[in-house]
Structures are given as structure tokens and as C-alpha cells.
C-alpha positions, 0 to 999 in steps of 0.5 A: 299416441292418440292416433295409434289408439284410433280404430283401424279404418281401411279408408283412413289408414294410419301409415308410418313412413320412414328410411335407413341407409344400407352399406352395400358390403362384398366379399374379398373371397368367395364363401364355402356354401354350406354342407350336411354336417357343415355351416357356411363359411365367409372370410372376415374381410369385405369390400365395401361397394357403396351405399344405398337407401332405404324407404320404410312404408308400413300400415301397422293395424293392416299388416302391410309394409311397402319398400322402395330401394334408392341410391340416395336420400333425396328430396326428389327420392322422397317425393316420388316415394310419396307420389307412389305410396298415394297413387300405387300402395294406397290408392284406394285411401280417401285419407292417408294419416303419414306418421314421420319424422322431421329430416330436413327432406320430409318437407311438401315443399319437396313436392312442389320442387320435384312435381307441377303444383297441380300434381303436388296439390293432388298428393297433398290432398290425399295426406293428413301429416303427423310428425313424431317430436323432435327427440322422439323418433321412436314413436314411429312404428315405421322403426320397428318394422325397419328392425324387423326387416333387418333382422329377417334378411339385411343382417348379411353381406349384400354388394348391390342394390339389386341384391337389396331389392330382391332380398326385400322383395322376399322378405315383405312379400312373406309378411304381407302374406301373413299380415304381420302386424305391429302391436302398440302397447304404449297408450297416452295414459301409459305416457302420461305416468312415465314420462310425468316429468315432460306433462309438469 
């Protein structure tokens, strides 16, 4: 929450990482496309075409958000997701400040185990970690941002990772584009009074 509290810094930028795996859902009938005076109408059965994942990269303070479809959730996904997040999305960071959570593959040993050590180096260098405790995952504004991206268009039935993938596309690019921030109200003072009990 400190962290949170600091001024926003465009070379030092406070970036929050996190992921949500997708159930990617078809239909069994084709749906009636909607009709002036008529609504959409999708039969209530589906065929469930697998999973995906998806990776959440968002600087709350600057208003941009970066996402990255995979098939699965590995220790190779993570670390070329952090390769891109340094070398692609935030290049232009000296200091990248990473907020995320403790899953087993957010590890910089992933780095080393997917990249040669002089390229793991290279990427950790660019980073300055900060893990949310262990039942309190909360903290990580990545969340909201994953919320609001599902509300905006993953709350419907998608049977591809293409479909994902251009949906968020879309999705991301209209809120880049207005700079959508996350507005963190919960101070340290604030936790100190709420959560007394941890602090005694």
C-alpha cells in the first residue's frame, strides 16, 4: 500500500501483473442475431471447447493495460510474458516495480529455466518485485482491471483463442485510449485502523 501511495513516475512505473484462466464456450445451435424491436437469442446449451489463459499486465497511475492470450499457464508462458512486458510494453522504464502474487510459476527461476542467463539477468535487472502476502491477493490492482475487462466483453460465449484475443484487443485498445485509470482508495493509515487486529 506504501507502493500504491508513491507518485506516479513514467520511468519507475508501478506495474500490476496478474492472470485468469478462460473457459472457451460454443454454441450447440447458431443464435438469432438480433432485430429492431427484438433481442439476441442464444439456446441455453453449449459445448465447451477447452481452456485458455489469460495474462493481465496493467500501470494503474498511467492508464494502460497490456494482455497476452495463452493455452496454458506455464513457467515458459510466464517468462516470455515478462521478457515482453520489459522489452515491448515498457521499454522505456529504467525501473519496472512488478506487483504480483505468489503462484508457484512467478518465480525469476522461471527465467533462467526458459532463457540463457545473460538474457534472465538482463530482464531481472529491469524489475524491482513486490509480492501481495500470501491471503491477500486482493491487493493487486491487476484484479480489478481483470474485472473490468470481464464485464466489458468476456461475459459471453467465446470458442477460440482467436475470439478471445480479438475481443480483447478491442476492449484494451478503448481503454488505453481513454487512459483508464485505477483509483486506489485504501491507504496504510486506512489498513492500520481496519485490519487492527493483524498490526497487534
Amino acid at each position: 500500500m506504501d507502493l500504491y501511495g508513491e507518485p506516479y513516475d513514467e520511468r519507475r512505473p508501478i506495474v500490476c501483473f496478474d492472470e485468469k484462466p478462460y473457459q472457451l464456450v460454443g454454441h450447440t445451435l447458431q443464435p438469432i442475431n438480433a432485430a429492431p424491436g427484438r433481442p439476441r437469442k442464444e439456446d441455453h446449451e453449449y459445448v465447451r471447447q477447452g481452456t485458455c489463459n489469460i495474462f493481465v499486465m496493467v500501470d494503474p497511475k498511467g492508464g494502460c493495460r497490456h494482455v497476452k492470450v495463452t493455452e496454458r499457464r506455464t513457467k515458459k508462458d510466464f517468462a516470455e510474458c515478462i521478457q515482453e512486458l520489459v522489452d515491448v510494453h515498457f521499454a522505456h522504464a529504467d525501473k519496472i516495480k512488478l506487483v504480483m502474487d505468489n503462484l508457484n510459476t512467478h518465480r525469476l527461476s522461471s527465467l533462467y529455466e526458459h532463457f540463457s542467463p545473460q538474457e534472465a539477468r538482463r530482464i531481472i535487472k529491469k524489475l524491482e518485485l513486490h509480492y501481495t502476502p500470501k491471503h491477500g491477493s486482493w491487493l493487486n490492482m491487476a484484479e480489478i482491471e481483470i474485472s473490468a475487462l470481464t464485464q466489458q466483453c468476456l461475459r459471453r460465449r467465446l470458442a477460440s483463442i482467436e475470439s478471445v484475443t480479438r475481443e480483447l484487443k478491442i476492449a484494451v485498445a478503448a481503454r488505453n485510449q481513454q487512459k483508464k485509470r485505477i483509483h486506489w482508495g485504501f491507504s496504510t493509515e486506512e489498513a492500520r485502523v481496519k485490519l487492527s487486529k493483524i498490526y497487534c
